[in-house]
C-alpha positions as CSV (number, residue, x, y, z in Angstrom):
1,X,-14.1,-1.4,-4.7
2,X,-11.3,-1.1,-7.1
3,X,-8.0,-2.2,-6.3
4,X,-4.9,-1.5,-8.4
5,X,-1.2,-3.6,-7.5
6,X,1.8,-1.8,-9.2
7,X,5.6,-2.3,-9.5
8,X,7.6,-1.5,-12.0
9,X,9.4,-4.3,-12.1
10,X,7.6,-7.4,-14.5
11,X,8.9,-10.6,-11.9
12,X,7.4,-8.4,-9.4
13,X,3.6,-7.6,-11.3
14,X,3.7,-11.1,-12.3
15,X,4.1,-12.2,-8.7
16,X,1.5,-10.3,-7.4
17,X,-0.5,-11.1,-10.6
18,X,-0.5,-14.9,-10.0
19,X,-1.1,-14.3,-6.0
20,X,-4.3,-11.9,-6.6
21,X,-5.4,-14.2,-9.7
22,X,-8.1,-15.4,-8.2
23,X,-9.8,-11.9,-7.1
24,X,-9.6,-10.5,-10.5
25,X,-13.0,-9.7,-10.4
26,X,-14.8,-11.4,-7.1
27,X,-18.2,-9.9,-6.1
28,X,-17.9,-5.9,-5.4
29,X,-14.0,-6.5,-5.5
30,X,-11.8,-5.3,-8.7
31,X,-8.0,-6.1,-8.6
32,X,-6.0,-4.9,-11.6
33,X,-1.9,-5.5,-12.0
34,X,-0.4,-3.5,-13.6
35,X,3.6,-2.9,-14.3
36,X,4.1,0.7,-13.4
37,X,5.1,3.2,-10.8
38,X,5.5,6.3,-12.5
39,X,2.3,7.6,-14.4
40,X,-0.3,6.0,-12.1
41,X,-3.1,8.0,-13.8
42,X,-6.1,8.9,-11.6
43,X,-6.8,7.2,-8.5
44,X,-8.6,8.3,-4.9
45,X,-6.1,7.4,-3.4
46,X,-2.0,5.9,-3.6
47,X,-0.7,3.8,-0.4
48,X,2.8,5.0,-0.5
49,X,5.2,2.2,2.0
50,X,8.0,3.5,4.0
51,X,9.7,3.7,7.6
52,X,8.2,4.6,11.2
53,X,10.2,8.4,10.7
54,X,8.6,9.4,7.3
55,X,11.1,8.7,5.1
56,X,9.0,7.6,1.6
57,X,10.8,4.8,-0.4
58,X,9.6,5.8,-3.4
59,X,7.3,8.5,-5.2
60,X,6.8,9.2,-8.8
61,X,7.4,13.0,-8.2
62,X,11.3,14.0,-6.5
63,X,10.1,17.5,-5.9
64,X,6.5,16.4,-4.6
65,X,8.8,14.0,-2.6
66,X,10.4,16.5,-0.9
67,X,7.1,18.1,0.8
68,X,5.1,15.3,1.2
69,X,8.0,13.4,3.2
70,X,7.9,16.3,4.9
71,X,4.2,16.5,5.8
72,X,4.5,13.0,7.0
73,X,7.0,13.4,9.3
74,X,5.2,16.6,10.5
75,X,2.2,14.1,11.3
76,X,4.4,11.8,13.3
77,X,6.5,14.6,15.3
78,X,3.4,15.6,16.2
79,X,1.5,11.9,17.0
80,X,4.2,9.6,17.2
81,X,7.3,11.2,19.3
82,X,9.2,7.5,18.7
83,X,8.0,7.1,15.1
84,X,5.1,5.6,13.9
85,X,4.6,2.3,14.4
86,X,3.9,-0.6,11.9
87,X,0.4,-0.8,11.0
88,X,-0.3,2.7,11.7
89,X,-1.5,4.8,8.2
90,X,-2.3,8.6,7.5
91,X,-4.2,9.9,5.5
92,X,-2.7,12.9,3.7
93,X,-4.8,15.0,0.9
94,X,-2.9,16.1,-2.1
95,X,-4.4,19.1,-3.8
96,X,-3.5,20.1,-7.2
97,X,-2.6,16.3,-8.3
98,X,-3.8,13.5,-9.9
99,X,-5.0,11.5,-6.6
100,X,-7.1,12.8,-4.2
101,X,-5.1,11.5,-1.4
102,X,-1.8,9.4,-0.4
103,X,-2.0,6.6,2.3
104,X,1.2,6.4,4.7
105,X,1.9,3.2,6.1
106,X,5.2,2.2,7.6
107,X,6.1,-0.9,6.6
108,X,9.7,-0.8,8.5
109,X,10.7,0.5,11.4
110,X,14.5,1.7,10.1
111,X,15.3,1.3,6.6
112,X,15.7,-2.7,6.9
113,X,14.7,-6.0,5.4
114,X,10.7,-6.1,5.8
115,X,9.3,-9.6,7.2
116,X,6.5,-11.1,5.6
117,X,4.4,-10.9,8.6
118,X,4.6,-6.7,8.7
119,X,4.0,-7.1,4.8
120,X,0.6,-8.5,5.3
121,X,-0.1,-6.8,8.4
122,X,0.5,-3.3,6.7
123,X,-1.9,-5.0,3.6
124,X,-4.5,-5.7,5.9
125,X,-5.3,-2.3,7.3
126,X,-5.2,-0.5,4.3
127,X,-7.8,-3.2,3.1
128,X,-9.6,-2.4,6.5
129,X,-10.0,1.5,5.2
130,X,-10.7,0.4,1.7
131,X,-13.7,-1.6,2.8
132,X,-14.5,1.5,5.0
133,X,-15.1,3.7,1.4
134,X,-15.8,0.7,-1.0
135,X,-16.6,3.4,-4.1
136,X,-12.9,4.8,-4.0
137,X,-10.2,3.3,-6.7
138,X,-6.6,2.8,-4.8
139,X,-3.4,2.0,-6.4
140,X,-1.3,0.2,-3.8
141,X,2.7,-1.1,-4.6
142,X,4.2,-4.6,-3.7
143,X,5.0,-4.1,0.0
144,X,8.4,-4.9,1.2
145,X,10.5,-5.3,-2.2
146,X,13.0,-3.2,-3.3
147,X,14.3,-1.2,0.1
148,X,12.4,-3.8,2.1
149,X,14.6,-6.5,0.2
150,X,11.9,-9.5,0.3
151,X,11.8,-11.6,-2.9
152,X,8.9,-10.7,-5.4
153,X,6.5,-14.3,-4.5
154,X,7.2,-13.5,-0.8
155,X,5.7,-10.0,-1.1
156,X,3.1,-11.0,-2.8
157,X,2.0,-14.3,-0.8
158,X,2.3,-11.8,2.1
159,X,0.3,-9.0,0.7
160,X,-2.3,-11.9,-0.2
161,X,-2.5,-13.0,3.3
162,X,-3.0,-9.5,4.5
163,X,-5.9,-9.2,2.1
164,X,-7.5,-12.4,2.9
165,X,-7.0,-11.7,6.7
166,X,-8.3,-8.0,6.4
167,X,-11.3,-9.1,4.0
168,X,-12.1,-11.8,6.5
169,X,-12.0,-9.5,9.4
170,X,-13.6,-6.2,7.9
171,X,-15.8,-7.2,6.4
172,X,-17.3,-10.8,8.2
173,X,-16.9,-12.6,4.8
174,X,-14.9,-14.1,3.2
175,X,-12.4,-12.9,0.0
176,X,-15.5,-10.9,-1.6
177,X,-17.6,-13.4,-1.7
């Protein structure tokens, strides 16, 4: 399983960085860090954060932006008539693109401050599907900076939590080991 974290901004990478230190390589599990959010390269799949109505808080592509919002929120018209709630994901396939697919998971339910606790929950069921296809590569962002407005070493502690919690649960050991 190999797991990239990604921000663009360096206090943020760094964050995560020191929270994931420990995991850089742990058993089957492969974390890289790196400080980007444009040019992600190739990857299965990319866990894209945003709100319970499909609005996407960021995306490396405005005009792929447009019609993948718009999928999403197709997907939840259609599934979730009062939005989709946190820790909740789709699956979307992206044809013609560098990743094979895009995970959805609402990390909000209105654009708001994020708590720490939907940070980690939202962490710990995309680590859930991860440990589901363990020979996929997925790039995932610091949940709950930027629009989400938690400091960099909160996000990160909380996406840490979610992947211990998730790892623990999943998979009935213990951090990869």
């Amino acid at each position: 399983m190999q797991i990239t974290l990604f921000d663009q901004d360096p206090v943020t990478t760094a964050a995560m960085a020191l929270a994931f230190q420990d995991l850089v390589t742990k058993g089957d599990v492969q974390i890289t860090t790196i400080e980007n959010d444009r040019d992600l390269g190739s990857y299965d799949y990319v866990v894209y954060p945003g709100n319970s109505f499909g609005a996407l808080l960021s995306i490396a592509d405005d005009s792929m932006r447009t019609e993948i919002q718009d999928t999403i929120q197709d997907v939840i018209m259609q599934n979730f008539p009062f939005g989709m709630p946190v820790g909740e994901m789709v699956i979307l396939s992206i044809p013609d693109f560098l990743w094979k697919g895009l995970i959805y998971a609402p990390i909000m339910r209105t654009l708001s401050q994020v708590r720490t606790l939907d940070a980690a929950y939202v962490m710990s069921i995309v680590v859930h599907y991860i440990l589901q296809h363990p020979d996929k590569t997925v790039a995932i962002p610091c949940l709950g900076v930027g629009e989400g407005s938690l400091p960099p070493e909160a996000a990160a502690a909380a996406m840490r939590a979610g992947y211990d919690t998730g790892f623990y649960i999943f998979s009935g050991s213990r951090c990869g080991e």
